[in-house]
C-alpha positions as CSV (number, residue, x, y, z in Angstrom):
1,X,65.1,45.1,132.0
2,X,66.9,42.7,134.9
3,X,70.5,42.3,134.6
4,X,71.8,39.1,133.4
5,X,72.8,38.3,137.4
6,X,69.1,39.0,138.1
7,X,67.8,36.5,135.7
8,X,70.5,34.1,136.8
9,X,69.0,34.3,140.3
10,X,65.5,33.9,139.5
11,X,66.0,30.4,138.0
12,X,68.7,28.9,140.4
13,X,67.0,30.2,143.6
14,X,69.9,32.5,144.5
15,X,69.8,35.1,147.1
16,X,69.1,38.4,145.3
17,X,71.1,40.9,147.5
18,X,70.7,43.0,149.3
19,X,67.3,41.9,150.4
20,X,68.7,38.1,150.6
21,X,65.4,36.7,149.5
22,X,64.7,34.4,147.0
23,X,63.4,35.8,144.0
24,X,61.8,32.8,142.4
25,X,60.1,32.2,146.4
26,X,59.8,35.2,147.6
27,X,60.9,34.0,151.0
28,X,64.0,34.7,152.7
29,X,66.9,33.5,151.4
30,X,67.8,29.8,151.6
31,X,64.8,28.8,150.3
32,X,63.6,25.3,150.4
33,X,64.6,24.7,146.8
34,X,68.2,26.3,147.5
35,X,68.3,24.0,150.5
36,X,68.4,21.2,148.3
37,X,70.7,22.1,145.5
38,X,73.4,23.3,148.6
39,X,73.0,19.7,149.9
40,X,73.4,18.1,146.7
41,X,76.2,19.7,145.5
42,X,77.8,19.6,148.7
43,X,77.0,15.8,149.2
44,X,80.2,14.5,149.8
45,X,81.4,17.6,152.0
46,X,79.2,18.7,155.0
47,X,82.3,20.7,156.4
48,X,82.6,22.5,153.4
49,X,79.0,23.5,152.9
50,X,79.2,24.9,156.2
51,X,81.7,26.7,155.5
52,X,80.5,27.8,152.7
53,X,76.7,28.9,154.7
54,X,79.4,30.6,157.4
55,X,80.8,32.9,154.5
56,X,77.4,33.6,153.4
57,X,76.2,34.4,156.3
58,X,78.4,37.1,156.7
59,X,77.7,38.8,153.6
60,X,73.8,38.8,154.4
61,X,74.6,40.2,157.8
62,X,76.9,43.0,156.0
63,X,74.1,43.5,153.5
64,X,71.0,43.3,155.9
65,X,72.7,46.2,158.3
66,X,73.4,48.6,156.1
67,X,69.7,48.0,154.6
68,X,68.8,49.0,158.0
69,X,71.6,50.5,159.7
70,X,69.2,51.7,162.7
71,X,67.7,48.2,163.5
72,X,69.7,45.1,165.3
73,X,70.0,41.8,163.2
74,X,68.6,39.0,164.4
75,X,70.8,36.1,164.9
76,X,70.8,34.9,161.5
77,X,72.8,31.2,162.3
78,X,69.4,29.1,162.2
79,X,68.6,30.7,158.9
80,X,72.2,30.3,157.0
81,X,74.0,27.6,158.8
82,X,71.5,25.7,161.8
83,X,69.3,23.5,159.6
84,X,72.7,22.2,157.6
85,X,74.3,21.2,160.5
86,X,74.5,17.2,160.8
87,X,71.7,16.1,163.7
C-alpha cells in the first residue's frame, strides 16, 4: 500500500525521490504539468522560483549520486533551473 506522501505525489506531479521522476508521467522530474503549477504559483516571483528550482536541484543531485554512486551526474541545470529562467 503507498504511503500517504506517495499518493500525494502521484496527483500533484511531485518528484518521487529518489528516482526524481514524476509518478503520474513517468518522465523525469519537472514534468510538463509540474512546470506549470511552479510558474503559476510562483507568478509574481521569478527570483524566488529560481531559487526555489536551485534548492531542488541539489537535493536531486544528492539523491541521484548516491542512487548511483559509481556514475558522474550529468549537469542537471537545464533540467531543474534552465527552462525557468526569464528569456
Amino acid at each position: 500500500m503507498p504511503h500517504i506522501e506517495e499518493k500525494a505525489a502521484r496527483r500533484t506531479h511531485s518528484p518521487l525521490r529518489p528516482s526524481w521522476r514524476c509518478p503520474v508521467c513517468g518522465i523525469l522530474w519537472p514534468c510538463s504539468t509540474a512546470k506549470l503549477r511552479l510558474l503559476g504559483q510562483y507568478r509574481e516571483d521569478r527570483p524566488g522560483l529560481l531559487t526555489h528550482l536551485a534548492a531542488v536541484q541539489k537535493e536531486a543531485e544528492a539523491d541521484l549520486a548516491a542512487l548511483n554512486p559509481d556514475v558522474a551526474l550529468p549537469d542537471l541545470t537545464p533540467r531543474f533551473v534552465g527552462w525557468a529562467q526569464p528569456r
